[in-house]
SENU-608939 format. One record per atom (N, C-alpha, C): chain; atom name; x, y, z. Coordinates in steps of 0.1 Angstrom, whole numbers, plus 5000, padded with zeros to 4 digits. Atoms other than C-alpha are relative to their C-alpha. Layout:
BEGIN
["A" "CA" [X Y Z]]
...
***
This chain:
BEGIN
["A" "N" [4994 5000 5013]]
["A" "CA" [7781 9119 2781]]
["A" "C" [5014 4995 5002]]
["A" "N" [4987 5004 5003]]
["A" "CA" [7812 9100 2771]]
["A" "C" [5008 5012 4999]]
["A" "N" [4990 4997 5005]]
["A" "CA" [7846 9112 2771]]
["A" "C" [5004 4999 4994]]
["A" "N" [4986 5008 5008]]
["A" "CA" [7869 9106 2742]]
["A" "C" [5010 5009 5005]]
["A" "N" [4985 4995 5002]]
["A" "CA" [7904 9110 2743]]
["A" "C" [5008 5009 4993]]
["A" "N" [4993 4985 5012]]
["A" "CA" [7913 9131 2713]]
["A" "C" [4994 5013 4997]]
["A" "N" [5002 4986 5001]]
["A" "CA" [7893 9161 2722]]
["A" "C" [4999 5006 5019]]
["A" "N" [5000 4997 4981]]
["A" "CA" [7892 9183 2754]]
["A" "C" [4991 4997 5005]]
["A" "N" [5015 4999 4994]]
["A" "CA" [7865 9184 2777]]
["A" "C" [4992 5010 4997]]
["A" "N" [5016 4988 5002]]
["A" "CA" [7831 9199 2765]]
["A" "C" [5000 5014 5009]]
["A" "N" [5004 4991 4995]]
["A" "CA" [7823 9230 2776]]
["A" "C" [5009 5009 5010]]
["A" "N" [4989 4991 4989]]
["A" "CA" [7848 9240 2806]]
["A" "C" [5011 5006 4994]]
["A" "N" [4988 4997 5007]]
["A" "CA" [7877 9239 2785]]
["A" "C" [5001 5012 4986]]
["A" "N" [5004 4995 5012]]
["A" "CA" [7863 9256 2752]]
["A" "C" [5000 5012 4998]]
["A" "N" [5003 4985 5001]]
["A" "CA" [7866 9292 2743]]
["A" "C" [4988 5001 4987]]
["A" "N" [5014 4997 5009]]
["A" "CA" [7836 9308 2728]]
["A" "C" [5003 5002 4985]]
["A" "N" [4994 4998 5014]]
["A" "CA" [7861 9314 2694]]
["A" "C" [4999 4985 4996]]
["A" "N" [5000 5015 5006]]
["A" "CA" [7863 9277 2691]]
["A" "C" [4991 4996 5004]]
["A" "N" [5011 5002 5004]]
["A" "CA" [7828 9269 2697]]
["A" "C" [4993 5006 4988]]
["A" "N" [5002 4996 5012]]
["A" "CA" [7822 9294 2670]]
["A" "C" [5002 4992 4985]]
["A" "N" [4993 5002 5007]]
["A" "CA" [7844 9282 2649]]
["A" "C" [4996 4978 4992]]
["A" "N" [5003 5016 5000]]
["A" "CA" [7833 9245 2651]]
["A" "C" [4985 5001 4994]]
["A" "N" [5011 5001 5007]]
["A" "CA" [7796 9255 2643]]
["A" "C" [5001 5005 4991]]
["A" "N" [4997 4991 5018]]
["A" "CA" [7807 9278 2611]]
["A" "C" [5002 4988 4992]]
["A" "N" [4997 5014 5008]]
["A" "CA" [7822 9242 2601]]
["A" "C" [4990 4996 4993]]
["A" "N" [5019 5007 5000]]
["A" "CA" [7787 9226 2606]]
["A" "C" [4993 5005 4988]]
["A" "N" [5011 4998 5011]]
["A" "CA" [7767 9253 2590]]
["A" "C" [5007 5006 4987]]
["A" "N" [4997 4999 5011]]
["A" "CA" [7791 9256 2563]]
["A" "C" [4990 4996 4988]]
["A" "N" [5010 5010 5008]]
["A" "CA" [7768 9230 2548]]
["A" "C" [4985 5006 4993]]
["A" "N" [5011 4996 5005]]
["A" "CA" [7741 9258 2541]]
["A" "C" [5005 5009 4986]]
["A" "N" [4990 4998 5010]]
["A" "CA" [7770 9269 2515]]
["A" "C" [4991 4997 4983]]
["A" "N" [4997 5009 5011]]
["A" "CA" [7758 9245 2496]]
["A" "C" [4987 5001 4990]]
["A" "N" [5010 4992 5002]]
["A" "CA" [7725 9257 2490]]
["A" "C" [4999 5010 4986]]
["A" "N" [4997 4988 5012]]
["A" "CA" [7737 9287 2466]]
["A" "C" [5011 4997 4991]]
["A" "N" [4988 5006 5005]]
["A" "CA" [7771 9267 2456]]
["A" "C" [5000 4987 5002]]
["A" "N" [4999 5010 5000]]
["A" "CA" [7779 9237 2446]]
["A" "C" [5010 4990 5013]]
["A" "N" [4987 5010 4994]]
["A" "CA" [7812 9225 2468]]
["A" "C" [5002 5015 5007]]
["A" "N" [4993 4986 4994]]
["A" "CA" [7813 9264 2489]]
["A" "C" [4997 4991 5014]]
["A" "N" [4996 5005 4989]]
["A" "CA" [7805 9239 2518]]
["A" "C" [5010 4991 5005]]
["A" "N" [4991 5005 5003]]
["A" "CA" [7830 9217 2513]]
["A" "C" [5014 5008 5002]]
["A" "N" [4988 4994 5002]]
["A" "CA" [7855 9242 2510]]
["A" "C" [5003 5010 5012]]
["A" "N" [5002 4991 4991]]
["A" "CA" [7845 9265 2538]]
["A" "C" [5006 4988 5010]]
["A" "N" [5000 5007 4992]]
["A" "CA" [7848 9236 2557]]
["A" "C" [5018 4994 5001]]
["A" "N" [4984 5005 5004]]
["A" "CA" [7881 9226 2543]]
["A" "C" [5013 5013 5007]]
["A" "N" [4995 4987 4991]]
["A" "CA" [7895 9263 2552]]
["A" "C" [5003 5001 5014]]
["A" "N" [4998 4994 4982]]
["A" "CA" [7887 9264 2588]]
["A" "C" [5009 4989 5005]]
["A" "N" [4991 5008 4995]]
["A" "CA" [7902 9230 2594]]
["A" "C" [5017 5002 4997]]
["A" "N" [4986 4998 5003]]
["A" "CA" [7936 9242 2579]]
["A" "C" [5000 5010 5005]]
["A" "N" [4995 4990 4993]]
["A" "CA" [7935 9273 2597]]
["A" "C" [5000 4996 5018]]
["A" "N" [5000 5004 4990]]
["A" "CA" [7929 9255 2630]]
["A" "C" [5006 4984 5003]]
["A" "N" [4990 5016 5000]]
["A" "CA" [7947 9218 2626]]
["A" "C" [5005 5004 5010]]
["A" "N" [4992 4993 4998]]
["A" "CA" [7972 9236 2643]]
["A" "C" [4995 5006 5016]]
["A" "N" [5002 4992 4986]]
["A" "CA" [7954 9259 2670]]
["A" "C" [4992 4995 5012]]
["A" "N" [5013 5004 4993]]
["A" "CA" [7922 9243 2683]]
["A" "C" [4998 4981 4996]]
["A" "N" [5002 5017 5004]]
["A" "CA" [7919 9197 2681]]
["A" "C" [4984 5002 4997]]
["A" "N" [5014 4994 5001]]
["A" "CA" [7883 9210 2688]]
["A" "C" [4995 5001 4988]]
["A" "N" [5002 4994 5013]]
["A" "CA" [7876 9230 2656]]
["A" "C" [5006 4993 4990]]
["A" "N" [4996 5009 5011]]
["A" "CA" [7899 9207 2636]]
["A" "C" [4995 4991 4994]]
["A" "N" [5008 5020 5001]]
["A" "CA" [7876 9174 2642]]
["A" "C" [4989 5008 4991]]
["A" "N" [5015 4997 5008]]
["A" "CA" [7843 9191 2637]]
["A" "C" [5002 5006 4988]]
["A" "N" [5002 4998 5015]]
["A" "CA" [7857 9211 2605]]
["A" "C" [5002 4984 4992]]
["A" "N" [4996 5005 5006]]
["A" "CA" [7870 9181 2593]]
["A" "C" [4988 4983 4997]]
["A" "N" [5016 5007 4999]]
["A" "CA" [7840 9157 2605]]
["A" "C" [4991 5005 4988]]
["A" "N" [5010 4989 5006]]
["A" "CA" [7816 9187 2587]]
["A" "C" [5007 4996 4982]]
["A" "N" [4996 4998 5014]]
["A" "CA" [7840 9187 2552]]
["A" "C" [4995 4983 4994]]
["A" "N" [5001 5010 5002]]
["A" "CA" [7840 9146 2553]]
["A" "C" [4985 4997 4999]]
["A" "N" [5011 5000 4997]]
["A" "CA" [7802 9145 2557]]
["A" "C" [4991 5011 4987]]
["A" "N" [5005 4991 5014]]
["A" "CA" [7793 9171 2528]]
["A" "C" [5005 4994 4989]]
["A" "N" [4994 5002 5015]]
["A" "CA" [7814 9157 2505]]
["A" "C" [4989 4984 4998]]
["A" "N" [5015 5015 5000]]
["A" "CA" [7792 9122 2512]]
["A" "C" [4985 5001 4997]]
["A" "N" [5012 4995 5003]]
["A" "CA" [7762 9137 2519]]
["A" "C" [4994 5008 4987]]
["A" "N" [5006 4988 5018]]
["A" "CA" [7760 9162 2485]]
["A" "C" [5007 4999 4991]]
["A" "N" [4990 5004 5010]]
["A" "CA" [7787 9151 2464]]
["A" "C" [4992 4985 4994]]
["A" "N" [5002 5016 4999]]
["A" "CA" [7780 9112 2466]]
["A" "C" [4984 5003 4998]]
["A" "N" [5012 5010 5005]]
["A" "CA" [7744 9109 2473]]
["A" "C" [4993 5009 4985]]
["A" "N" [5008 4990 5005]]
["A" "CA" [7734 9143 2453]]
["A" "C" [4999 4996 4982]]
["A" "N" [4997 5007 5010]]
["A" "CA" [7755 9124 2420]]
["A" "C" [4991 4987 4998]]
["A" "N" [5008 5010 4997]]
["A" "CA" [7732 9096 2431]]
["A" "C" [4989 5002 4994]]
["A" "N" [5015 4995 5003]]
["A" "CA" [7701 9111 2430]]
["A" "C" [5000 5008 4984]]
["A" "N" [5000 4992 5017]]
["A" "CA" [7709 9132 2393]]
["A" "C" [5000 4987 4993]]
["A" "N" [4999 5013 5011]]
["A" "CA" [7716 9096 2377]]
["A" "C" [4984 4991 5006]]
["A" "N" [5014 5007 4999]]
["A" "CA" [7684 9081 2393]]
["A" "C" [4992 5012 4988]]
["A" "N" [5006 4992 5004]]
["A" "CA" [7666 9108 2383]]
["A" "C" [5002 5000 4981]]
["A" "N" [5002 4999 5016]]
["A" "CA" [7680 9105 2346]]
["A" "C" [4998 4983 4991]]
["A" "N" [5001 5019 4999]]
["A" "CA" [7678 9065 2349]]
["A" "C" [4979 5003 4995]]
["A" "N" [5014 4999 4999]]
["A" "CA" [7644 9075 2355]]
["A" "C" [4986 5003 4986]]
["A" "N" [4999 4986 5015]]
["A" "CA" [7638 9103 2326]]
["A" "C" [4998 4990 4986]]
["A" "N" [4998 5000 5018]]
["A" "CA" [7654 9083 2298]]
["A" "C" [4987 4985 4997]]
["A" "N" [5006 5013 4997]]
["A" "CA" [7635 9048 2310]]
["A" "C" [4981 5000 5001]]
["A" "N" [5016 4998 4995]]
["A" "CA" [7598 9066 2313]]
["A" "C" [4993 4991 4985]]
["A" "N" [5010 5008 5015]]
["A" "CA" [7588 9052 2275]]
["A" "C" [4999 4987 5003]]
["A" "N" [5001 5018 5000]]
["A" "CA" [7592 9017 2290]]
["A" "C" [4992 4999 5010]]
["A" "N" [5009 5001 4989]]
["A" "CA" [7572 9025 2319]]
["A" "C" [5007 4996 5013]]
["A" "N" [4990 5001 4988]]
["A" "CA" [7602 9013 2341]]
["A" "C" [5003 5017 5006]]
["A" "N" [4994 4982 4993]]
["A" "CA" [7611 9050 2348]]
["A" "C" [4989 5003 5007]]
["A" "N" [5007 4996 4992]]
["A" "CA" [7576 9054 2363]]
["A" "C" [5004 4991 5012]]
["A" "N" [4994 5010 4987]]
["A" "CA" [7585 9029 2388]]
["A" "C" [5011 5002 5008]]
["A" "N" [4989 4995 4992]]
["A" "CA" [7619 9044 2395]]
["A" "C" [4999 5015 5006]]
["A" "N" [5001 4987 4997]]
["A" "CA" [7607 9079 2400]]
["A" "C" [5001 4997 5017]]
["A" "N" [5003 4998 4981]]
["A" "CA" [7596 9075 2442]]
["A" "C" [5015 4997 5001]]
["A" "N" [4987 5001 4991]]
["A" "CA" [7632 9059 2445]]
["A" "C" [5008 5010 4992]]
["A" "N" [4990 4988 4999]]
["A" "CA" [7651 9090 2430]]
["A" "C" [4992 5014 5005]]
["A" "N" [5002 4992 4990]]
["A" "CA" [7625 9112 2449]]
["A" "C" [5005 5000 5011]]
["A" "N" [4995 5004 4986]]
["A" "CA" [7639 9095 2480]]
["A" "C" [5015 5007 5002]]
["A" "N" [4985 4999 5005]]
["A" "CA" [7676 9097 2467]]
["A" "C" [5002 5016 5003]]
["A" "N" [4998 4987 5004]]
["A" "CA" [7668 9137 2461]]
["A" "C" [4998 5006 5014]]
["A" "N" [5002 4994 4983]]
["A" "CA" [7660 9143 2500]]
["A" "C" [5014 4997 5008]]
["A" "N" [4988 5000 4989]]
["A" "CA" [7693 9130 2515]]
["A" "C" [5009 5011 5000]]
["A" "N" [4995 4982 5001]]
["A" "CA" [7709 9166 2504]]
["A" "C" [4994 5007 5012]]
["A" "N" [5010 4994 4990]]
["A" "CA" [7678 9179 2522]]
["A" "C" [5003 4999 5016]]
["A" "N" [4998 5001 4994]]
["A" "CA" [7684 9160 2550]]
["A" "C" [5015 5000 5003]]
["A" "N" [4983 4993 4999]]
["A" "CA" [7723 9170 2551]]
["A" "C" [4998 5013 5009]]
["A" "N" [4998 4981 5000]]
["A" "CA" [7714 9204 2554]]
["A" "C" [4995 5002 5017]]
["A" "N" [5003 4999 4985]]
["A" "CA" [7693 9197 2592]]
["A" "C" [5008 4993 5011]]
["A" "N" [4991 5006 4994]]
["A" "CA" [7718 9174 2599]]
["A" "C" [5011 5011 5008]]
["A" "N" [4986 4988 4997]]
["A" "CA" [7747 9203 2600]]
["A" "C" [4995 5010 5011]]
["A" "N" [5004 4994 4988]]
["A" "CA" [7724 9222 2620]]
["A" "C" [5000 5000 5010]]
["A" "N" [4999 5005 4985]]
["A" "CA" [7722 9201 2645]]
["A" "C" [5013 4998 5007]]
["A" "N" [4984 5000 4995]]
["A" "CA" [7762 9198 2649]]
["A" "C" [5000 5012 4999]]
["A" "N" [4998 4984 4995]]
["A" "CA" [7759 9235 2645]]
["A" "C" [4994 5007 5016]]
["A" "N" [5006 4997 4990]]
["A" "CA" [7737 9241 2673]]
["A" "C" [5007 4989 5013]]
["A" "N" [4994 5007 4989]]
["A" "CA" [7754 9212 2697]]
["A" "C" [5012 5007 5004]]
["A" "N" [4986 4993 4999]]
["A" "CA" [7791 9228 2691]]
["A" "C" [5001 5014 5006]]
["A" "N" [4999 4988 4991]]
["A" "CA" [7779 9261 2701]]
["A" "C" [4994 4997 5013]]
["A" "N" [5000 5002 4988]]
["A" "CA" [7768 9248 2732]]
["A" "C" [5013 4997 5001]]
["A" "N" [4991 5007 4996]]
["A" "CA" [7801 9233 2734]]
["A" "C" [5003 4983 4999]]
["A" "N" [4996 5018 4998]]
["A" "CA" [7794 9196 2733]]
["A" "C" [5006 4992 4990]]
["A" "N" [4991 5009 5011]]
["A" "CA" [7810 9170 2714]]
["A" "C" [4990 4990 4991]]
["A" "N" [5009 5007 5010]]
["A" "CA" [7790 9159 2681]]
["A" "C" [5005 4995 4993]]
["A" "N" [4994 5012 5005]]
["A" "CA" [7796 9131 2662]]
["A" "C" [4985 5000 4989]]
["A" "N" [5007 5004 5013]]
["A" "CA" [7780 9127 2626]]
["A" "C" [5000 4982 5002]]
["A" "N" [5005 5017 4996]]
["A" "CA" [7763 9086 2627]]
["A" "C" [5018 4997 4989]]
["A" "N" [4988 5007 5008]]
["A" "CA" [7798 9065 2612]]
["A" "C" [5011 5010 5000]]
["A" "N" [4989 4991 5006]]
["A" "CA" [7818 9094 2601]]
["A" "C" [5009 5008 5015]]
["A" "N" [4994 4994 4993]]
["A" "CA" [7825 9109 2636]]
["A" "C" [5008 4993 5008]]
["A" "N" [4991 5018 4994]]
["A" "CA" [7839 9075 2652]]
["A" "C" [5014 4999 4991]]
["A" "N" [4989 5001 5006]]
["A" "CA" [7861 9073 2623]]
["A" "C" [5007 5008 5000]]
["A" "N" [4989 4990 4999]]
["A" "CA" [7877 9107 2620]]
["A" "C" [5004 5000 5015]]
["A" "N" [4989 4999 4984]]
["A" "CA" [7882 9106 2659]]
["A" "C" [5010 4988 5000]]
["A" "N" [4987 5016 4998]]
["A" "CA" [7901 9068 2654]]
["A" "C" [5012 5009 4991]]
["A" "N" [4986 4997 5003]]
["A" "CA" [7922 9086 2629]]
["A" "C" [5003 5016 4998]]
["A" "N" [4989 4984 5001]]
["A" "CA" [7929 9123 2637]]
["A" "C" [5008 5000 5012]]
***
């Protein structure tokens, strides 16, 4: 496994509070489930109570917040406007044709939610997880 630079070393270095703390980030994302934006915000919290104590817990909250707000904010607005693109356009027969692509649209939530898991379940091992695009970026600029 790579090294980066802007976090410690996996595992040796890590206290089991800040492995915690890093997958609470992650599965904040099941928040979201019962609330609209409680993962988002959960996620927002821990990183401002750890900026400060842990670089560790900072990245992955702040990875985890940037990544919900994309994943269920973004695509989830996505998918409600297909879906009503869909709705108002069914008397032309075009709306049946758009239905499968705001079925598609309505799963990237879904797949959010196994996503965070899996940064939940890496971090409590300790290792260093990286969401595809988003974790490259927040490490260039935290």
């Amino acid at each position: 496994m790579e090294e980066h630079p802007t976090l410690p070393a996996p595992e040796a270095a890590l206290s089991a509070e800040e492995r915690q703390w890093a997958m609470l980030a992650h599965l904040s994302v099941l928040l979201n489930l019962a609330t609209a934006l409680g993962g988002p915000i959960a996620a927002f919290l821990i990183y401002l109570f750890y900026r400060e104590r842990s670089r560790y817990v900072a990245f992955h909250a702040l990875q985890a917040l940037i990544f919900q707000l994309l994943a269920w904010v973004v695509a989830g607005v996505t998918a409600m406007g297909a879906w009503l693109l869909s709705l108002a356009l069914t008397a032309l027969i075009i709306g049946i044709c758009l239905m499968p692509v705001a079925c598609l649209l309505s799963l990237i939530p879904l797949g959010a939610l196994a996503y965070g898991v899996v940064g939940a379940i890496a971090c409590s091992r300790g290792e260093d997880f990286r969401y595809w695009l988003i974790g490259d970026w927040v490490a260039t600029s935290f």
